[in-house]
N, C-alpha and C positions, 0 to 999 in steps of 0.2 A: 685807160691804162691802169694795171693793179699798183695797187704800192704796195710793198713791203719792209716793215724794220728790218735793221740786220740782226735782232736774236731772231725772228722768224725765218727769214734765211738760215742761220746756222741752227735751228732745229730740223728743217726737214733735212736739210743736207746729212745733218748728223742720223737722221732716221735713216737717209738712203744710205749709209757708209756700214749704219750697224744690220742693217737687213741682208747684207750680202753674203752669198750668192744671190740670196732672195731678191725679188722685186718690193721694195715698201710701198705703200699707197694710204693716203690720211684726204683731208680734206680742211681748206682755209677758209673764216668765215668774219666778212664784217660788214662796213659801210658805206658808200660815196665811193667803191674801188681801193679802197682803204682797210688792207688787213688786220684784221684785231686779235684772232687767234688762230691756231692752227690745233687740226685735231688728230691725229696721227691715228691709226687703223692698224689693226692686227690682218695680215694677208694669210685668206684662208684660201686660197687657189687650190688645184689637184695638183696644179706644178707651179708651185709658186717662183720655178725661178725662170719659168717664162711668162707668166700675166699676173695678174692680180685679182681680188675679192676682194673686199671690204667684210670684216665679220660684219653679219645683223648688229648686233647686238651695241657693236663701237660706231656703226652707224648710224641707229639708232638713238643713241646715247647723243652724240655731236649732234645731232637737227635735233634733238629736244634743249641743249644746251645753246646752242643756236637761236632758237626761239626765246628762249630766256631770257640772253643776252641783246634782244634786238636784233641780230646779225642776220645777213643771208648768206646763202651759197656763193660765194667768190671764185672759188677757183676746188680742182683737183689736181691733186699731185700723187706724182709715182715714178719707179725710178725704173732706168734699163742699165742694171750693173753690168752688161757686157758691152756697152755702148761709148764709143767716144763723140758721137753726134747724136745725141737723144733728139730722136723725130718720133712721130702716132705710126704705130703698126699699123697692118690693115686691121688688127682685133681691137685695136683702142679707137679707131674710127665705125667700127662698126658697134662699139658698145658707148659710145659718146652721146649719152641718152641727154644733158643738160647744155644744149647749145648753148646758154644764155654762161654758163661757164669756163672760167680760160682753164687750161689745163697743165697741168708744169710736171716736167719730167726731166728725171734728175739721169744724168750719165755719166760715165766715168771714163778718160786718158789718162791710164792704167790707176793711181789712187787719185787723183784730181777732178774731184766733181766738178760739173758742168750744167746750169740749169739753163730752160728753156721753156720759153711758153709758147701754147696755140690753143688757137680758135678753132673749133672740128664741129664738122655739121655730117652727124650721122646719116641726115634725110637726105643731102645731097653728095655725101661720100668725098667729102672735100675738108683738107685742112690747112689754115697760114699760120707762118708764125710772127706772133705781135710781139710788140713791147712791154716790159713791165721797168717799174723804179724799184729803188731799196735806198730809203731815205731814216735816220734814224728817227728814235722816239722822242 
């Protein structure tokens, strides 16, 4: 199970509130399941305000910063601003290339964000939703 502080919580939240209509999408990176930072991504989609990209570039950026820091891939986040039950589309299960990553997708009942995590196995076209903590620093 991930853990997460609660300023990491309230940063992507706040990424998902200030990207809307937009979808946001960033990426959390630490240790033992233990979130250390969070990288937040500029969403270069054709329509971003139904999927998401990650720029190259901030992607980039975050796995070299990642490396630096010791940290691995933990989790991905992204948000479905017209959602009040953020669940994986068929395109986020089909593009869920890092099995070994939880995934957290932020939704919204009407301005009250709502996060959510899952496990999505692209190869097998399958996803559950797990557990995560949010324990302070």
């Amino acid at each position: 199970m991930i853990t997460l502080s609660t300023a990491q919580l309230e940063r992507i939240l706040t990424h998902a509130a200030e990207a809307k209509p937009d979808e946001c999408c960033g990426l959390i990176g630490g240790q033992d399941n233990q979130a250390r930072n969070t990288y937040p991504m500029q969403n270069v989609a054709q329509n971003p305000q139904l999927a998401y990209e990650a720029a190259p570039e901030n992607l980039f950026a975050a796995q070299r910063e990642m490396r630096e820091r010791g940290e691995q891939l933990l989790a991905i986040y992204h948000s479905h601003p017209r959602s009040a039950e953020p669940a994986p589309s068929q395109t986020d299960v089909r593009l869920a290339y890092y099995p070994q990553a939880v995934y957290f997708i932020v939704g919204f009942d009407n301005d009250r964000p709502i996060l959510r995590a899952f496990r999505i196995s692209e190869r097998d076209d399958v996803w559950q939703e797990v557990e995560y903590a949010i324990a302070d620093e």
